[in-house]
Structure formats: structure tokens, C-alpha cells
N, C-alpha and C positions, 0 to 999 in steps of 0.2 A: 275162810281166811281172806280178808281183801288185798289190796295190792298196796304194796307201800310208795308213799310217794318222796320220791326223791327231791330231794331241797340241796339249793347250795349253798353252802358255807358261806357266812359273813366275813370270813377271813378273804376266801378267794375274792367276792364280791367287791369288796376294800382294796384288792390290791388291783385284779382288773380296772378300777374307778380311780386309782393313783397312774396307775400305767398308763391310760389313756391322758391324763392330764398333763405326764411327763412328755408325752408323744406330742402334743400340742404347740408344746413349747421347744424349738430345735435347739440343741446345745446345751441343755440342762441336763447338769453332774451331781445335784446334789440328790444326798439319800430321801428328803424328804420332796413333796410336792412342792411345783411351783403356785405360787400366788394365785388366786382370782379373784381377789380384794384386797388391794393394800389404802393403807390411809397416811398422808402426810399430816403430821400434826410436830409442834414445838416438843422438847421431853427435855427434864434435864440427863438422865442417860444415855445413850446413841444418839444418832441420827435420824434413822430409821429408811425407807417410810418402813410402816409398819405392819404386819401380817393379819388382817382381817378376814381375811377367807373363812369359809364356813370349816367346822370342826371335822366334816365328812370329807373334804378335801385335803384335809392336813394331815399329816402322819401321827402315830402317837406318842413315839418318844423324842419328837425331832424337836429340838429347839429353834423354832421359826417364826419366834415372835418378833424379834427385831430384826429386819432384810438391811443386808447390806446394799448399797447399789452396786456394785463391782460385781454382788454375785448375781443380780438381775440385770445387767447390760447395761446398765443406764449410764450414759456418756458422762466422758470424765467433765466436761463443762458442767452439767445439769446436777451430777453429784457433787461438786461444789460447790455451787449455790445452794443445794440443801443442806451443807452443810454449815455453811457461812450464815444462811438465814438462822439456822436452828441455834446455832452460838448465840446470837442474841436473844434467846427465850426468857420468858422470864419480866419483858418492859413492852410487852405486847400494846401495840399501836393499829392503827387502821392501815396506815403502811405496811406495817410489818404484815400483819394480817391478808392486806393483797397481794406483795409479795411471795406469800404463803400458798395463796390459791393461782398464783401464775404459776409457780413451781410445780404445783401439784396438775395441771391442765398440761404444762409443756410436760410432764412425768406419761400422764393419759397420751398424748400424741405420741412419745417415743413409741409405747406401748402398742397403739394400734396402726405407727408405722411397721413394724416388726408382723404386724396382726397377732396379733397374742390378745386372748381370751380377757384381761386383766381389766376390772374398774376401779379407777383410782378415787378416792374420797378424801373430802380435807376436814380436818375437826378446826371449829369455830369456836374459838375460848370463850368469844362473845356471846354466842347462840347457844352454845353447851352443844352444839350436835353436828355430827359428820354428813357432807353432802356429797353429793357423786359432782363431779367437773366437768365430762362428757360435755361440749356442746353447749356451756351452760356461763353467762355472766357470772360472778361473782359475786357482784352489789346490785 
């Protein structure tokens, strides 16, 4: 009779891998994982930015697809500009559009002021595709 080999649980492996992610980020109260992909994009519902993170970072029944900024820190200047930009969704402009990806750059800055693990992406109406802002012009 051989020996059996012991495995661990997906379940623990999952929470270990949320735990660590909660630990990363100081001051986080919520039940589900914090971010480590959000995207600022226009929407006509919320604000957002929005929950990109991969599926293995995210909890399973946590609704965390639209982030508030209040619950992610994000200063109350910065949260109103995203939110003032995203009001005018809908008549999308090349202004509008840079305004878009400054928001979402000074978003990345809070973010790796804080050092928090977090890359921030902006979705391009014009391009159809989300880019990372890191260190990165716009146009």
C-alpha cells in the first residue's frame, strides 16, 4: 500500500492568496479582496474606476465590480474629478478622453504613493482597448 500524498485544499489555498492580498493593502475592511487591476473608463452607471483584477484575486460572491473611491482611499479631489468627468459620458471628445487618462495616471500615482500593488488601466472608446498609465503618455 503506498503512501498517500497529501494536497491542500483549494479552498484554504484561496483564502491564504486573499489574505495575503488584504495584508498588502493597510486599512482594508472590506469582506472581499482589494484591487490589483482597476480600469477608469466613462459608464452610464457608477463612477467607478472599475474592478479588473484577475478572477483568482477576487472573491466569489463579493460584488466588486464597481469600486467606490471612498472605499479605495482615493482623495476626495481626485474622486471628484472622476466623477464630474464620467457625468459627461456619452459626447466623448479627445478632451474629454485626455482628461480621462490624466485621471486615471493621477489615480496610478495615489496608488503607488500609498505603495499598493494596484495598476490602473484606461479604456479608449476610440481604440476599443484598455491601456496601463504607469509612466506612460497618453497620445
Amino acid at each position: 500500500m503506498g503512501r498517500q500524498r497529501w494536497r491542500r485544499s483549494p479552498v484554504r489555498s484561496d483564502r491564504r492568496h486573499l489574505e495575503r492580498l488584504r495584508a498588502a493593502w493597510p486599512g482594508w475592511t472590506e469582506d472581499w479582496a482589494p484591487p490589483t487591476v482597476v480600469v477608469v473608463m466613462g459608464e452610464w452607471e457608477g463612477t467607478g474606476p472599475w474592478n479588473r483584477s484577475p478572477l483568482g484575486d477576487r472573491g466569489r460572491s463579493a460584488d466588486d465590480y464597481v469600486l467606490e473611491p471612498g472605499t479605495l482611499g482615493v482623495s476626495r479631489r481626485l474622486a471628484e474629478r472622476l466623477t464630474g468627468w464620467n457625468e459627461r459620458y456619452g459626447g466623448e471628445t479627445a478632451a474629454w478622453l485626455e482628461e480621462g487618462c490624466a485621471i486615471a495616471r493621477d489615480l496610478q500615482r495615489e496608488f503607488d504613493a500609498r505603495d499598493l500593488a494596484v495598476e490602473v488601466l484606461f479604456h479608449d472608446d476610440e481604440r476599443r482597448e484598455e491601456l496601463p498609465v504607469r509612466d506612460r503618455p497618453y497620445r
